[in-house]
Each structure stands twice: as C-alpha cells, then as structure tokens.
LUMRO-71843 format. One record per atom (N, C-alpha, C): x, y, z; residue in three letters. Coordinates in steps of 0.2 Angstrom, whole numbers, plus 2048, in hexadecimal, padded with zeros to 3 digits. Layout:
# residues N
XYZALA...
This chain:
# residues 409
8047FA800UNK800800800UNK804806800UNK80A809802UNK80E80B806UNK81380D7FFUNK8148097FBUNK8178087F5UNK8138097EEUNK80C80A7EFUNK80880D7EAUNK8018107ECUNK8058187EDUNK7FF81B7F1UNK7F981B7EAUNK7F381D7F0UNK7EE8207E9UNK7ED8277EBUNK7EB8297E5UNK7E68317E7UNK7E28317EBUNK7DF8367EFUNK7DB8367F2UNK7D48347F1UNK7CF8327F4UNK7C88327F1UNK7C48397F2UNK7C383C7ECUNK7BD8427ECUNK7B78407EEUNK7B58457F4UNK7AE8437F7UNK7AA84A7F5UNK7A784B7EDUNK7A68517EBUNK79C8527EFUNK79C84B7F0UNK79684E7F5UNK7968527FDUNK79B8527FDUNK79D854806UNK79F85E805UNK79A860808UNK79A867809UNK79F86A809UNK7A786780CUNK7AC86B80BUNK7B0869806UNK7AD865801UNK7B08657FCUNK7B286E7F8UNK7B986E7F4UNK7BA8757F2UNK7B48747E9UNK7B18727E9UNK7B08727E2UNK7A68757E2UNK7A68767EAUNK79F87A7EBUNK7A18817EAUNK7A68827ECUNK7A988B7ECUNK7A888B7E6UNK7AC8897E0UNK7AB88B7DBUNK7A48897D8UNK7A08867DAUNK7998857D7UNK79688E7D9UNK7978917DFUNK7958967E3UNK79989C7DFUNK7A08997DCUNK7A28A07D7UNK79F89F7CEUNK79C8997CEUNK79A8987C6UNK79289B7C7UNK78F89B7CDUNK78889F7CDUNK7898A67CEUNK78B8A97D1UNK78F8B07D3UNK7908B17CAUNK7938AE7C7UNK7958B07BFUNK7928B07BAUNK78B8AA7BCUNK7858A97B8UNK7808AF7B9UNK7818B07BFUNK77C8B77C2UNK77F8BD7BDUNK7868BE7BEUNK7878C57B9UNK7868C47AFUNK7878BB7B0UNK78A8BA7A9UNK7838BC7A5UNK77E8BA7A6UNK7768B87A3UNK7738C17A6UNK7728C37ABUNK7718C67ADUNK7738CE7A8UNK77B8CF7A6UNK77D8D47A4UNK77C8CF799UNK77F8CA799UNK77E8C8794UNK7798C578FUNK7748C4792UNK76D8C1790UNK7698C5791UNK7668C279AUNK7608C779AUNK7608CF798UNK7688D1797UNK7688D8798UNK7668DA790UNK7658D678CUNK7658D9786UNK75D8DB783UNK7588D9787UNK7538DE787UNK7548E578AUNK7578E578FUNK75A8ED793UNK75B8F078EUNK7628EE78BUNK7638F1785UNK7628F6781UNK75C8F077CUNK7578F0779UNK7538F9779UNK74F8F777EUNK74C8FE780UNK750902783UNK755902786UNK758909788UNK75C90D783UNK75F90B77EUNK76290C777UNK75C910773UNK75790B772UNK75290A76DUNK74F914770UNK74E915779UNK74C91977CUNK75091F779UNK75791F77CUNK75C92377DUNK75C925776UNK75F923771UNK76392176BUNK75C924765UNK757921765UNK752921760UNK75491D75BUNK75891875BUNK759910756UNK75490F756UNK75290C74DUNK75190974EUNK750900752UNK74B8FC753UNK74C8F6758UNK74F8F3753UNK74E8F374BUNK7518EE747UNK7598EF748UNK75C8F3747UNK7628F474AUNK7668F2752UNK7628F2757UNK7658F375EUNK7658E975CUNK75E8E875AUNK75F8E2759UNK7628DC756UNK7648DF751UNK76A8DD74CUNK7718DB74FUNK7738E1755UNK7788E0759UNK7778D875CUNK7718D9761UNK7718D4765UNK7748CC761UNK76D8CD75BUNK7718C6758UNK7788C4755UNK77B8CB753UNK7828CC753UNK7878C8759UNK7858C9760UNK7868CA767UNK7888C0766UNK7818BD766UNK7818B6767UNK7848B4762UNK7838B675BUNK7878B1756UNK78F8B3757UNK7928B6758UNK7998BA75AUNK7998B7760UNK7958B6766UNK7998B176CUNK7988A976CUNK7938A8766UNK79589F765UNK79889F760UNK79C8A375DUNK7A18A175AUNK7AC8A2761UNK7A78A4764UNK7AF8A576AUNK7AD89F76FUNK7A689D771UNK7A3898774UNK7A8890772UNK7A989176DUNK7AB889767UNK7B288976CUNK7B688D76FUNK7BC88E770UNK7BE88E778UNK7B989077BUNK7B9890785UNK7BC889786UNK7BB882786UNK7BE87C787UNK7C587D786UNK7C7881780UNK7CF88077FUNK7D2884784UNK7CD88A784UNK7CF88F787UNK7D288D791UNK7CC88B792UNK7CE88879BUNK7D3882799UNK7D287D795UNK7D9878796UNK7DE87D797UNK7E1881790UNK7E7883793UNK7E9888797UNK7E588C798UNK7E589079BUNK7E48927A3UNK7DF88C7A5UNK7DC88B7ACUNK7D78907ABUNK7D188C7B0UNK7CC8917B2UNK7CC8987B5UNK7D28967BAUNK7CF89D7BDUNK7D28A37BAUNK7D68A37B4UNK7D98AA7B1UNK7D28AA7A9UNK7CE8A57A8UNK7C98A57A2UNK7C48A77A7UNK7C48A67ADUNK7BF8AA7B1UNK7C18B47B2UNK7C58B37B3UNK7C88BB7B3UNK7C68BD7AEUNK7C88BB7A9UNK7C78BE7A1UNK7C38BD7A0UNK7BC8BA79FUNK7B38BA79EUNK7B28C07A4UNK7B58C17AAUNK7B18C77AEUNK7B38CC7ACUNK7B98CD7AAUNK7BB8D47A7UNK7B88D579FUNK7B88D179CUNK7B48D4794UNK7AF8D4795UNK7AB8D179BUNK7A38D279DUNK7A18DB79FUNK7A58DC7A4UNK7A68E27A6UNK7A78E87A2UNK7AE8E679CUNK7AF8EC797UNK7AA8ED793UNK7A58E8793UNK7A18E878DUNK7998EF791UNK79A8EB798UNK7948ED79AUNK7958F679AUNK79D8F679AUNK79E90179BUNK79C901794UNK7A08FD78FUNK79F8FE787UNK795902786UNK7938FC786UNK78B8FB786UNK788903788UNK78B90578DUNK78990C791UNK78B91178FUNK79090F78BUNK796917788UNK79291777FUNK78E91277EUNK78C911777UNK789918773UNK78B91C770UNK78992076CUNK786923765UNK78A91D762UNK78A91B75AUNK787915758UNK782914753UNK78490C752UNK78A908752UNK78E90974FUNK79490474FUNK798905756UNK79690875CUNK799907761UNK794902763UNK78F901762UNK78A8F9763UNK78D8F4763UNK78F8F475CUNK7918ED758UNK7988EC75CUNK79B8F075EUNK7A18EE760UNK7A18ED769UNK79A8F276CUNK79C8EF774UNK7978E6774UNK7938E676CUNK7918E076DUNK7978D876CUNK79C8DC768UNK7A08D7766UNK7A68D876FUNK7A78DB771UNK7A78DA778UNK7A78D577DUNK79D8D777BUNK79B8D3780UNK79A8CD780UNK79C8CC777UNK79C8C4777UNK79F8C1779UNK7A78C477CUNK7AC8C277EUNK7A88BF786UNK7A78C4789UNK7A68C3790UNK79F8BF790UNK79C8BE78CUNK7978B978CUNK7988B378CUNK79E8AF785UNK7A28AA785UNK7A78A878DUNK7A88AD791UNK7AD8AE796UNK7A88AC79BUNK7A38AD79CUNK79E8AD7A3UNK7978AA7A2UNK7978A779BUNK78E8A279CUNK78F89A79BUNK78B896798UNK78A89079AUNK79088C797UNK79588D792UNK79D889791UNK7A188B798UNK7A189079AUNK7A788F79DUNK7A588E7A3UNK79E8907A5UNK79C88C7AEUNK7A08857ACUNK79B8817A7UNK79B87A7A9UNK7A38777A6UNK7A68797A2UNK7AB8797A2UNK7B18777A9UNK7B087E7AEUNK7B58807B3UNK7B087B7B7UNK7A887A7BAUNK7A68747BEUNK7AB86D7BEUNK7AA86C7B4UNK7AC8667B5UNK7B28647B6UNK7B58687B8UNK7BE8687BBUNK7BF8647C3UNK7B98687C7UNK7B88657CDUNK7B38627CDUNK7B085F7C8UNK7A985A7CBUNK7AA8557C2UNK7A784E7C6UNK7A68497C3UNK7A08467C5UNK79F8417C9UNK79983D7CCUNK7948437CFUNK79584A7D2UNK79084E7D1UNK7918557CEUNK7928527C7UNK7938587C3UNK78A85C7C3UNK7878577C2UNK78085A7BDUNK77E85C7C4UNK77E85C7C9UNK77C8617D2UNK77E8657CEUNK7848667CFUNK78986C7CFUNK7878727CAUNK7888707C2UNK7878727BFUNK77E8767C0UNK77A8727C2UNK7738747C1UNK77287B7C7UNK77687A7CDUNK77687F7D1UNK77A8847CFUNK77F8847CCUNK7828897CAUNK77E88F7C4UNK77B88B7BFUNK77588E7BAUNK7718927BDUNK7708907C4UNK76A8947C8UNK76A89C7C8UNK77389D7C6UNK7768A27C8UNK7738A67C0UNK76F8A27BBUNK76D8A77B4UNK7678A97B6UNK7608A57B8UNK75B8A77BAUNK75C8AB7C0UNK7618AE7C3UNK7608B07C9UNK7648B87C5UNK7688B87C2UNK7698BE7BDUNK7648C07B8UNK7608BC7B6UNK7598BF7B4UNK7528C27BBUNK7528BD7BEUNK74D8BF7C2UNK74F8C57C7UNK7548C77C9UNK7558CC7CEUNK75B8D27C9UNK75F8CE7C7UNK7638D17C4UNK7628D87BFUNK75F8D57B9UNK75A8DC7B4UNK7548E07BAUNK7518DD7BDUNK74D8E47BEUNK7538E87C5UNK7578E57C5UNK75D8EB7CBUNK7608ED7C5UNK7618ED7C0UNK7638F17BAUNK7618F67B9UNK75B8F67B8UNK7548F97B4UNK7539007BAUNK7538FB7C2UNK7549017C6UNK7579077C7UNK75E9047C4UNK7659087C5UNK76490E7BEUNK7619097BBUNK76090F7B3UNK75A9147B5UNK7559127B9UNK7519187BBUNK75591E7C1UNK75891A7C4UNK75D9207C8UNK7629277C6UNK76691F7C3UNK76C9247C0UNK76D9247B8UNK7689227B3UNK7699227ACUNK76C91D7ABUNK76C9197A5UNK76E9137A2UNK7769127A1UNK77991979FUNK7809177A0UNK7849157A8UNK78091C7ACUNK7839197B3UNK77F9137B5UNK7799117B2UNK7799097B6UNK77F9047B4UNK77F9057ABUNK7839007A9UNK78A8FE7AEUNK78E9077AFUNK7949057B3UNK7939057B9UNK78E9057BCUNK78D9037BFUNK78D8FC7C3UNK78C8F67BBUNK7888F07BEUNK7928ED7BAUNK7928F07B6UNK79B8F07B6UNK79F8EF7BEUNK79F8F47C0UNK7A28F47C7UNK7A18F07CCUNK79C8EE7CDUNK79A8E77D1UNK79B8E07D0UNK7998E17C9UNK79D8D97C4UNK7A68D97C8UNK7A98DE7C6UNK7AF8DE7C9UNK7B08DD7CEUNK7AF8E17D2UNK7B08E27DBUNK7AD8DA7DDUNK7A98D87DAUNK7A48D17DDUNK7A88CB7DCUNK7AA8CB7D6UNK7AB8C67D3UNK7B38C37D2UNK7B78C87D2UNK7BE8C87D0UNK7C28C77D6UNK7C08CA7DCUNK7C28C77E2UNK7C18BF7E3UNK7BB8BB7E3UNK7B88B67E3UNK7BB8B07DFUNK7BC8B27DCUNK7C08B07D4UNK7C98AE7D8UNK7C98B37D8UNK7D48B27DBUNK7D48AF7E1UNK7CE8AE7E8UNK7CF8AB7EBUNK7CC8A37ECUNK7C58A27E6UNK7C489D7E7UNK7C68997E3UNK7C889A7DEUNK7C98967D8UNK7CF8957D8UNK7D388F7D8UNK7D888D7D8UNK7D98857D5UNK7E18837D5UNK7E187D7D1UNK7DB8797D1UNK7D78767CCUNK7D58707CCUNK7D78697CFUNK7D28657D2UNK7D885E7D2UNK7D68597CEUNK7D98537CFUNK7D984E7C9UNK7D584B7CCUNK7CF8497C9UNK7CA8467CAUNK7C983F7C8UNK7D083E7C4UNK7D08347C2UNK7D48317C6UNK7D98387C9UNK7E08357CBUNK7E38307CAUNK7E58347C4UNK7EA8307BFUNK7F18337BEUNK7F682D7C1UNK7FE8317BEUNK7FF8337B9UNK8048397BBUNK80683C7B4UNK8088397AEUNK80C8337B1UNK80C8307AAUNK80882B7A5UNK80082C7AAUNK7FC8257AAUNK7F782B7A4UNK7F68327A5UNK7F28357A3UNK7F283379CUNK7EB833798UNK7EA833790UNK7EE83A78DUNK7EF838787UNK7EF83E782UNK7EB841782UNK7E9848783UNK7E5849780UNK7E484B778UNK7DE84A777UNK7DE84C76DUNK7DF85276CUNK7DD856766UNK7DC85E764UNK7D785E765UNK7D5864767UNK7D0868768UNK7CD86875FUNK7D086875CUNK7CE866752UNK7CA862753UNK7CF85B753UNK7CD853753UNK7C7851756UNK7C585675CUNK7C2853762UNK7BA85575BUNK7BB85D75AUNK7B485E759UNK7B485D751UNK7B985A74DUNK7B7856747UNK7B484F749UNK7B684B74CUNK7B4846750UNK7AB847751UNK7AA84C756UNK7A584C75AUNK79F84E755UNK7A385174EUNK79C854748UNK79D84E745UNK79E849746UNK79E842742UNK79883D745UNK79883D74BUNK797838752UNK78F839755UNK78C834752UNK786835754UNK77F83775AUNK78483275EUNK784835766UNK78383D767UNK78A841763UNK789847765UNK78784B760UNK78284A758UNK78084E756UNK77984E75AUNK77584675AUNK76D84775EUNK76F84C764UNK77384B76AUNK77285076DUNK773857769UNK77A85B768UNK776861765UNK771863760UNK77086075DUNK76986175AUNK76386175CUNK76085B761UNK75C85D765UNK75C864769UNK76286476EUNK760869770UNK76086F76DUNK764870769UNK763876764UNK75B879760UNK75987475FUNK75187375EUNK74E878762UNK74E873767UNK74B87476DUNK74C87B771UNK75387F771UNK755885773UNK75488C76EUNK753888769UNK74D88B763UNK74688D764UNK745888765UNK73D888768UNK73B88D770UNK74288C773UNK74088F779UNK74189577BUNK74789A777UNK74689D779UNK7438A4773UNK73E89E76CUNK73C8A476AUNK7358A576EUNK7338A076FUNK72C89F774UNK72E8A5779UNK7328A577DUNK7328A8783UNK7338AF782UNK7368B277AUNK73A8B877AUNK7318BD778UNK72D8B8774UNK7278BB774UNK7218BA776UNK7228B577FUNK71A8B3782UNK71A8BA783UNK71B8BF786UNK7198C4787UNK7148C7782UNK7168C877CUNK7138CA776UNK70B8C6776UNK70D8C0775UNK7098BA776UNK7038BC77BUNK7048BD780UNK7008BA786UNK6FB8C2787UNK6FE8C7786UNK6FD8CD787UNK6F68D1784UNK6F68CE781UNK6EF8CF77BUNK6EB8CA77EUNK6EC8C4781UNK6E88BF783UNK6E58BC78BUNK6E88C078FUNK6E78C1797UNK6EC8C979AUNK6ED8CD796UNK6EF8D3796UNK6F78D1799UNK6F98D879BUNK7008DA79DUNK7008D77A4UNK6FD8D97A7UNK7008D57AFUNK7008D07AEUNK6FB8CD7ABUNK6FA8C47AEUNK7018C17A9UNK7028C47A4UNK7098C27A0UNK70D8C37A3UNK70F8CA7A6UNK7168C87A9UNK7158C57AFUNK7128C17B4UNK70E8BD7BAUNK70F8B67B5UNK7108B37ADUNK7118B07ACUNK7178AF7ACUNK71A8B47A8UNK7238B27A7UNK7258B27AEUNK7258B77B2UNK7298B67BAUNK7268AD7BDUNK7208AA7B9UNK71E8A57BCUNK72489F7B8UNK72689F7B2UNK72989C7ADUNK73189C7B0UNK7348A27B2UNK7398A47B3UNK7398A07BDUNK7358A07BEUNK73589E7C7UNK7398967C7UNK7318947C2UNK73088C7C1UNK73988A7BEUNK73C88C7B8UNK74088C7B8UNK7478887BCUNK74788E7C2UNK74A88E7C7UNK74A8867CAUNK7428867CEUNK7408807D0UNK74287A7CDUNK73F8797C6UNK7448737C2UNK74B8717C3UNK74F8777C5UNK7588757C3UNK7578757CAUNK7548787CEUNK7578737D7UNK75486D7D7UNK74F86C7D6UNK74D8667D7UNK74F8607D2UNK7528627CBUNK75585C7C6UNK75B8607C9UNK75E8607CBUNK76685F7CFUNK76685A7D3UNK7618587D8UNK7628547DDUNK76084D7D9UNK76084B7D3UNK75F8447D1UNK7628427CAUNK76484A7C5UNK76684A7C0UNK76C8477BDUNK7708437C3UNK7758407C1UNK7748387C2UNK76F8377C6UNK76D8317C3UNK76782E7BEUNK7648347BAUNK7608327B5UNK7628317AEUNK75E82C7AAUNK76082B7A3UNK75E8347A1UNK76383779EUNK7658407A0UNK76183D796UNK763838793UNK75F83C78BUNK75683A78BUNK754835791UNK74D834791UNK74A83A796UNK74E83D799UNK74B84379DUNK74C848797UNK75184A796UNK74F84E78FUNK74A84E78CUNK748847789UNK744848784UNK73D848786UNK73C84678FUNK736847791UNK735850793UNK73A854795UNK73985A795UNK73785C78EUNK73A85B78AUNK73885F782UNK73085D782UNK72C858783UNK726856782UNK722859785UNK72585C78CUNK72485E78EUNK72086678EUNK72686878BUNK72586F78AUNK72186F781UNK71E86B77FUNK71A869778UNK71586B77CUNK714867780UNK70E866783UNK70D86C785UNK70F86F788UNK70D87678BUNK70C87C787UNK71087B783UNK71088077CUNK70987F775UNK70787A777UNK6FF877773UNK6FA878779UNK6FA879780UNK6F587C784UNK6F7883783UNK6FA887781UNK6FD88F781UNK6F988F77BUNK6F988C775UNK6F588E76EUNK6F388E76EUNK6EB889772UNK6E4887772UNK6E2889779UNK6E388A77EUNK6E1889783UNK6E0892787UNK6DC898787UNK6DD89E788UNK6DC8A178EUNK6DB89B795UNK6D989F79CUNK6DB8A079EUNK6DF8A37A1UNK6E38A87A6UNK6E78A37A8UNK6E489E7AFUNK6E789C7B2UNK6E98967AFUNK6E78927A9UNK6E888C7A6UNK6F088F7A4UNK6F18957A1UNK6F589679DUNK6FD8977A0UNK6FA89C7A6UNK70089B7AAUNK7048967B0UNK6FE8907B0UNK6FF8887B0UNK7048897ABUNK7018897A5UNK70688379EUNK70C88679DUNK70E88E7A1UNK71589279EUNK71888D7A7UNK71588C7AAUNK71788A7B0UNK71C8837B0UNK7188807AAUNK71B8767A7UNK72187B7A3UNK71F87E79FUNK72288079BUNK72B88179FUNK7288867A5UNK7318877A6UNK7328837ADUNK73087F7AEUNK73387A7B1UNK73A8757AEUNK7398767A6UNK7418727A5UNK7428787A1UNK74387F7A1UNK74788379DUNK74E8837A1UNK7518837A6UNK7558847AAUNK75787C7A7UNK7548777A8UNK75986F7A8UNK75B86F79DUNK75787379DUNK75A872796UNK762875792UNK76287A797UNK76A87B797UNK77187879BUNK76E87279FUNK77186E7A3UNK7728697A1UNK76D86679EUNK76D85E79BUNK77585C796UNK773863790UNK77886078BUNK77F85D78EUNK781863794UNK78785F797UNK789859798UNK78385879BUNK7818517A1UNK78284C79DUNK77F84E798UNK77E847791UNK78684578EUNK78A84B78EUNK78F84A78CUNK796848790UNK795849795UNK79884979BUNK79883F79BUNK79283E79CUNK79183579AUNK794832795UNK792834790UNK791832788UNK798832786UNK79D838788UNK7A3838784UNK7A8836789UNK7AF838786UNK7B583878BUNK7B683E78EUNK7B983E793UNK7B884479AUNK7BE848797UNK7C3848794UNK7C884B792UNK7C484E78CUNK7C084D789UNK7BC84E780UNK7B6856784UNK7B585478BUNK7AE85978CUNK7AE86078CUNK7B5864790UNK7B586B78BUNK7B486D786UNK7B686777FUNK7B686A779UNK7B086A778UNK7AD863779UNK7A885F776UNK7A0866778UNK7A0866780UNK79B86A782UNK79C87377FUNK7A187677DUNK7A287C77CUNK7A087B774UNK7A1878771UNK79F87676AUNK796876768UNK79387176FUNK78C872770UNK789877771UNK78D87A775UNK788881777UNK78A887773UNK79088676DUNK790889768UNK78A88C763UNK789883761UNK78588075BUNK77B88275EUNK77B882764UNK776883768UNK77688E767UNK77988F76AUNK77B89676AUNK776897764UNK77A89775EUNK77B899757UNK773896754UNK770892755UNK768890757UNK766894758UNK76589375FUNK75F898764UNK76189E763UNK7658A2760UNK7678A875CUNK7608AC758UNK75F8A8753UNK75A8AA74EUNK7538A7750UNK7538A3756UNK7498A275AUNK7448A7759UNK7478AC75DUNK7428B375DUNK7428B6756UNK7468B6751UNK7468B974BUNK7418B6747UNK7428AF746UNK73D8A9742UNK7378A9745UNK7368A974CUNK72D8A974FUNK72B8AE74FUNK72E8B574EUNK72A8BB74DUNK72A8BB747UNK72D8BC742UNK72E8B8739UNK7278B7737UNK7268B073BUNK7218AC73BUNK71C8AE73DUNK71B8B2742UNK7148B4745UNK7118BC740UNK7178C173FUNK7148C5739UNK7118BF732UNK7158BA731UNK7128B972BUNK70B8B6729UNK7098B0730UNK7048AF730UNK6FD8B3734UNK7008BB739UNK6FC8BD73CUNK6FA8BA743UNK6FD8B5746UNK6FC8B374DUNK7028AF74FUNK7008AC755UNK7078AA758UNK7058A0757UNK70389F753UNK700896754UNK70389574FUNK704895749UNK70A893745UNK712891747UNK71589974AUNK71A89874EUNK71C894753UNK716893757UNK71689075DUNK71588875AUNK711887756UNK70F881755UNK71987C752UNK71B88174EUNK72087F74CUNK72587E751UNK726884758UNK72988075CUNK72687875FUNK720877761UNK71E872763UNK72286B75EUNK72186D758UNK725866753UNK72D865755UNK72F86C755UNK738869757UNK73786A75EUNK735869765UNK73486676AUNK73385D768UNK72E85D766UNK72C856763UNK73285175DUNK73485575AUNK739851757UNK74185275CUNK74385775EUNK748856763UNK74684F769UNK74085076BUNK73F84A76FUNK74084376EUNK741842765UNK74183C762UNK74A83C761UNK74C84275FUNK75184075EUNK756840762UNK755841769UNK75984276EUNK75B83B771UNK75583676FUNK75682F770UNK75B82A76CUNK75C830768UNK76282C764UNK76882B766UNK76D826768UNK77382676AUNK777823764UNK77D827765UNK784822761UNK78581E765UNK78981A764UNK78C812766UNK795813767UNK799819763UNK79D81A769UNK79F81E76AUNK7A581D76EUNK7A6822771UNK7AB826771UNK7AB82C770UNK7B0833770UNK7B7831773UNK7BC83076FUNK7C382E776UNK7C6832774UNK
C-alpha cells in the first residue's frame, strides 16, 4: 500500500468540498452574465430606441449581430480554459462584460452599437452557459448535473431581480450612469471572488502523469463530433427546441396582451420565469441519475403540449397554467445538453464538444423571434408560428431518442 499510494477519493457531495465555492462563483457570473448580456437586451432596446430615435429595426440588427458574433467565439471557450485555466478566462469574460456594459452607455452613433455589441459578445462568450459548465466540470463529475443546474440559477436570477434594478437605476440616474454603474459592481463583486475562490482544479480520475491520455485537437475533436451521431441528435434537437423557445417567450407578451390584457401577461411571464427556477432546483436533485435523453424528450412534449393549450385554449387562468408547464423545463433545457454529453462522450472531448453545442444552439435560437414574428405578420396571428413551434418540440422529441453507438475518444 505504502509503495503505491492512490489519490485521494473526492467526496464532491460533502459541503466542504471546494467545488461548491466555485458553483457560488459560476451563479454570481450567471447573475451578471444573462442579466447584463441577455435579459439586458430588451433594456437596450428601448432606452436607445427612447434616447437615440433608431430605428428598432436597427438597435435590433445589433442584437442579432451580438449572438451570431458570440457563437462564433462560443465554438472556442473549451480551448480557451484547457489552456489557459479558468480562473484567468474567468477574469477575461468579467472584464469584456464590464467594457461592454460602459461601451453600451457611451453609445452615440450607430456603429458605436455594432462595435459595443461586438464587445459584448466577447463577455458573453466569457460569462454564460460554455464557460459555467466548462469551469463546473473541472471540479465536478458524479455531481456535475447538481452543480451545474444550481449554478444556471444564477441566469433566472439575473433576469428576475437583476433587469428591473437596472431599469431602476435608469430611472434615477439616466441609462448611461446605470449602465456604469452595473459596470462597477460586476467588477467590485466579481473580480475579487474570482482571485480568491477560484483556484487549481484537481484531477478528478487521478491519473499519473504519465498514465494521462493524449489529448486530441480541439479540430479533430469537433470534425469528429459533426460526423457522430450521438452528438448531432443532441444538437439538433435542442437547437430546435431553443428555437422554439425562446421565439415563443420573446413574444408571449405580444401574444397574451390582446388576449387577457397587460397585467395578467406579465403575471404570466413572472409565472414562466418563477416555474423555471423551480424546475432546475428540483431536476438537480435527481438529474444525474436520470436517462437525461428520455427526460429531454419528455420535457419537449411537454412544452407541445402547453404551447397547443396557449393556441386554443383563451381563459385567463387555463393559460397561465399552460405558460406555468411551459417553464418548468426552460431552465433544464440549457442544462441537459451538458449532461448528455458529459455521459455519452470522453471527459477530455467535453469542453470542445459542449462549447461547439451551445455554439450551434446559440446561432439557432438567434433567428426564433425573427421567424415567429415573420410568421405572425404574414399569416395575421400568432397560431401558425406557434403551431410550427409545437412540430420542432415534437420532432426534437423523436430525435433526441436517437443515439450513436460510439464513442468520442
């Protein structure tokens, strides 16, 4: 024994493990990442639109500018933490978050837009769902999918409290001083946090130096993985489905507002947005022992279902039931792909593999809200758009049950 020690056993369920702090620094980072990079682009929107008199066709152009320009930096996070380590990619996603958000506030001109958006895609790519789950699965394996699910907590939680203390500070102090304002706190909060929680990973297979595998290229891995069938039904599926989901969501308000008025619509969405929540604490605590592509597919069906009581069904309270089914799996839908792949492939392959997903995902659910508005000017309602999500909820369902046979090495 004495003559061949082992590593030690990680006990990643036991509270003093160090791989909760960093769960506690990727929610802290989801909180400003989603908060100043996603939900904020409705702020945006209108305060520009306000301020400025843009055109929305234009402030809007940015935005999608914003997402297609950060999944193409997305494709690239995995290489980024291999070489570099987490917590210097962590540094660097909270400071281009930050530069962007003074950018955003100093904006004058169009093309200072397009350029605080190409920014922010940097700090986007730096602080949303490739580099959480990335940096999680450094310190977590057997309870990755916990981990990861409570960390995300940290997006709904930058939407639900985070934008309207924005909105606040824009009614105070004007839109420029909120923005550096929400600058300066990302900083101050985050960069201290950062330098003292976030340190070495450890080796979770403990494995000698000289025992460890090669790793491939980051090429190889994702020429590979756009071959391999296992991992195109996952992205695909969810791409579909992320399609679906966040065009539905960017216009239930539009939607609903004509049909049980403004209050009871936003009493939806904050209901949509709650439920959420609920789902990712509650699928944490069993998500890693379930078949993660049949929970998939029954959440997609799920959300069918809820989206065909949304088109036929018009009573108040029936509806904000159905937006209530509805986001109970919106939060596990940005959790799952990991999980799938975290299984499914090689653990040295999951940086590239998952940063390539939520690229391919990104670059998707980019054009949702374009196409389902598209489609509701062209046929005059919201039931053709909507009905079309319901089909790629439904054919994601089917296709998510597809598995390759092998495996990523």
């Amino acid at each position: 024994m004495l003559d061949n020690p082992q590593q030690p056993t990680i006990d990643e369920s036991s509270l003093r493990y160090e791989g909760w702090r960093i769960v506690a620094v990727c929610f802290l980072l989801a909180t400003f990442g989603w908060g100043l990079g996603f939900y904020g682009q409705s702020v945006y929107v209108a305060e520009l639109q306000r301020a400025r008199g843009w055109p929305t066709s234009l402030i809007s152009s940015g935005t999608t500018f914003f997402y297609l320009f950060g999944a193409l930096l997305v494709v690239f996070v995995g290489e980024a933490v291999r070489k570099y380590g987490p917590r210097l990619c962590l540094i660097a996603g909270t400071l281009a978050m930050a530069a962007a958000s003074v950018a955003i506030g100093a904006v004058r001109e169009p093309w200072q837009l397009y350029l605080a958006d190409a920014v922010l895609a940097f700090g986007w790519a730096g602080t949303s769902l490739a580099m959480i789950t990335n940096t999680i699965s450094l310190w977590f394996d057997h309870k990755r999918g916990m981990a990861i699910s409570l960390a995300l907590n940290g997006a709904s939680f930058g939407g639900i409290v985070g934008v309207p203390l924005l909105v606040t500070l824009i009614g105070h102090i004007g839109f420029a001083g909120a923005m550096y304002a929400a600058s300066g706190a990302m900083l101050v909060l985050l960069l201290p946090v950062i330098l003292f929680l976030v340190g070495r990973p450890p080796d979770l297979h403990g494995w000698p130096a000289t025992a460890r595998p090669k790793p491939q290229s980051s090429a190889q891995i994702r020429a590979w993985a756009l071959r391999d069938v296992g991992f195109l039904t996952v992205t695909i599926a969810f791409a579909l489905v992320l399609f679906a989901q966040v065009g539905f969501i960017v216009h239930l308000i539009s939607f609903l507002d004509p049909v049980i008025g403004r209050e009871r619509a936003a009493i939806a969405v904050a209901v949509l947005t709650a439920m959420a929540v609920v789902g990712r604490v509650l699928f944490s605590m069993v998500i890693d022992r379930l078949n993660q592509r049949l929970a998939s597919a029954l959440s997609f069906l799920s959300q069918a279902a809820a989206l065909l009581v949304v088109i036929n069904l018009h009573n108040d309270y029936v509806l904000i039931a159905a937006c209530a089914v509805f986001g109970f799996s919106v939060g596990n839908l940005i959790t799952l792909p990991s999980l799938i792949v975290q299984r499914e492939f090689d653990s040295s392959s999951f940086g590239v593999l998952i940063s390539l997903n939520t690229a391919i995902n990104q670059v998707t659910y980019a054009f949702g809200p374009g196409v389902v508005g598209a489609l509701r000017d062209f046929s005059g309602g919201y039931a053709l758009p909507f009905y079309l999500c319901v089909a790629l909820e439904v054919v994601a369902a089917a296709l998510i049950m597809v598995r390759g046979r092998a495996k990523l090495s």
